[in-house]
C-alpha positions in Angstrom: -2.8 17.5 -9.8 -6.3 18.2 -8.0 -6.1 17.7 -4.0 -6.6 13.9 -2.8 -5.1 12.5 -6.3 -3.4 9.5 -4.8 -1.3 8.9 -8.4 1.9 10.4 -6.6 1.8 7.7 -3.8 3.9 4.3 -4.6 2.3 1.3 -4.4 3.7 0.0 -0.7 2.4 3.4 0.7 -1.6 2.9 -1.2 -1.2 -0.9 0.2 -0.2 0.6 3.7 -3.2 3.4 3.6 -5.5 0.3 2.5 -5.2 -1.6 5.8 -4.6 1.1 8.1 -8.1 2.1 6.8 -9.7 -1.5 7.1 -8.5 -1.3 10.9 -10.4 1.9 11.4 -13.3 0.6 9.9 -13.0 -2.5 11.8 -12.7 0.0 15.0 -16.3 1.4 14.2 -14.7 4.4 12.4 -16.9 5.9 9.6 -15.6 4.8 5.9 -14.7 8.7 5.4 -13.2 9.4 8.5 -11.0 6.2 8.2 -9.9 6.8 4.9 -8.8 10.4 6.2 -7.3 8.9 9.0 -5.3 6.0 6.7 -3.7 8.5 4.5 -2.6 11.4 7.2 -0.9 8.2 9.3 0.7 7.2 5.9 1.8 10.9 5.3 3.4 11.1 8.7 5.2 7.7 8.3 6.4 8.3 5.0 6.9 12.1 4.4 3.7 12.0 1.6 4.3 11.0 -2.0 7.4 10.2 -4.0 9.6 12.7 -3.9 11.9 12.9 -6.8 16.2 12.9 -6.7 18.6 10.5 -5.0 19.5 11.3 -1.2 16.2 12.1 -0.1 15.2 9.3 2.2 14.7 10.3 6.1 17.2 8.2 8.0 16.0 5.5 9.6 18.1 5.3 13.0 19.2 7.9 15.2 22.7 8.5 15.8 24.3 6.6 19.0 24.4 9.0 21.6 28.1 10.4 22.4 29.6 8.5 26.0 
């Protein structure tokens, strides 16, 4: 897989990078930069592309803190 193939990325995540790139745009962002910008903040959210096995979701919540 060449660098920038997007093919490992589900569907919700290319949808996510899509208007997080429109809003750059809309920002005065170049289409490049955006579109740079759009996929690094969809990498950070989502830990990159699919990732295979069960168990391998980041938790969501943080444990209650201890009283």
């Amino acid at each position: 897989m060449p660098r920038g193939d997007k093919s490992a990325y589900t569907d919700k995540q290319k949808r996510e990078a899509g208007h997080i790139e429109e809003s750059y745009e809309k920002r005065g962002v170049g289409k490049k930069e955006a579109e740079s910008r759009a996929w690094a903040t969809v990498n950070k959210e989502s830990g990159g592309g699919k990732k295979s096995g069960s168990g391998r979701g980041k938790a969501t919540s943080k444990a209650k803190a201890s009283r």
